[in-house]
N, C-alpha and C positions, 0 to 999 in steps of 0.2 A: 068035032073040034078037038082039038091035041094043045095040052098044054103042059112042058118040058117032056115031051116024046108020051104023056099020059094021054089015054084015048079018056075025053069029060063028053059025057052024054047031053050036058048042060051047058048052058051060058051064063055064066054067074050073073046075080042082079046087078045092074051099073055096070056090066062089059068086064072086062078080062083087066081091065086097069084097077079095079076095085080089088084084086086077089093078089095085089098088091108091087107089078108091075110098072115099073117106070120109063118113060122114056127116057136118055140121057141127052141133054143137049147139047156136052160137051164131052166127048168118051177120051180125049186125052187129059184131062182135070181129072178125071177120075180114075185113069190110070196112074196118075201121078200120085194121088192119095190115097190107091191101093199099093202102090209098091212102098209108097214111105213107111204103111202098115205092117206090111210084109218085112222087110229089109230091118228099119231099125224100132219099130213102137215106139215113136215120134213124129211128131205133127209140126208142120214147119204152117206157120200165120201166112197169111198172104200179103203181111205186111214184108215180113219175112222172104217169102218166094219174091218179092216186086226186088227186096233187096239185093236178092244173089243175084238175078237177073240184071238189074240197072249195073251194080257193081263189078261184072262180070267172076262173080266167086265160083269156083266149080268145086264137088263137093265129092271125094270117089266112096266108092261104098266100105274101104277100110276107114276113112273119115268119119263116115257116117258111123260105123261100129263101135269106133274109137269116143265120137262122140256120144251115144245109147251108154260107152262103159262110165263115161264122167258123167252122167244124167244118173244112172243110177247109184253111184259113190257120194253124192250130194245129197240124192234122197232118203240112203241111210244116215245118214248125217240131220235129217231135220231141216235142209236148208231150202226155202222159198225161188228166187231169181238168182242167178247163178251165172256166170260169164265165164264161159269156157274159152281157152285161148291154145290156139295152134301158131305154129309158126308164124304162118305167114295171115291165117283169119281168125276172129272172133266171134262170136257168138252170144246173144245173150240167149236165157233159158229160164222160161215160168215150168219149174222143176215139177210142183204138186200139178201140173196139165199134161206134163212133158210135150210142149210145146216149144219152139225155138223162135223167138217172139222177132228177131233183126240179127243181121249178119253185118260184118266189116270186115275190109280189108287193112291189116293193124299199119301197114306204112300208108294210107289215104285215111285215119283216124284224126279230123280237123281240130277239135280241140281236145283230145287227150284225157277225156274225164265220161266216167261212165258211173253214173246215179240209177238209185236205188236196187242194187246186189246187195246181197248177206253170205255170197261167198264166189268166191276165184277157183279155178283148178289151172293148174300150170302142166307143165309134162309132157307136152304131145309130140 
């Protein structure tokens, strides 16, 4: 038996799943959460993801860099939830997770008022 190209004389107790192997039941979800890994060390919610998607926000990966740079200028700063604001979308952001918690597109923002932030970044 070969397990990753290693020749195991053995069958571990409990099968080959016990040594800690998974199946994936969704390998595109999980490429999705390794590249947001990879690309900017942020975690977008899947409240989040439902929202780019219904929204139709697209997000490019200078965005995405652009955005990791205000994620981490806030978090030298001390600050908790944070709303970052690009031209055309916004973001909010649980900073101490670095998580991107809902997304908006700022001309479809129905009432104009965004609660509980401790801070803004402008600039983008």
């Amino acid at each position: 038996m070969e397990i990753d190209g290693i020749r195991v004389p053995f069958v571990p107790i409990g099968g080959i799943n016990k040594v800690g192997y998974e199946r994936i039941s969704n390998p595109r979800n999980n490429f999705i959460e390794l590249f947001e890994e990879a690309v900017c060390n942020l975690k977008f919610s899947s409240h989040a993801k439902a929202r780019l998607s219904s929204r139709e926000i697209n997000l490019s990966v200078a965005e995405l860099e652009k955005l990791e740079k205000a994620v981490n200028s806030v978090h030298a700063k001390g600050c908790r939830e944070s709303l970052v604001i690009f031209p055309d979308k916004s973001f909010l952001v649980s900073v101490a997770n670095r998580t991107v918690i809902t997304a908006f597109a700022n001309d479809k923002l129905q009432e104009k008022v965004i609660t509980n932030i401790d801070s803004v970044v402008f600039g983008f």
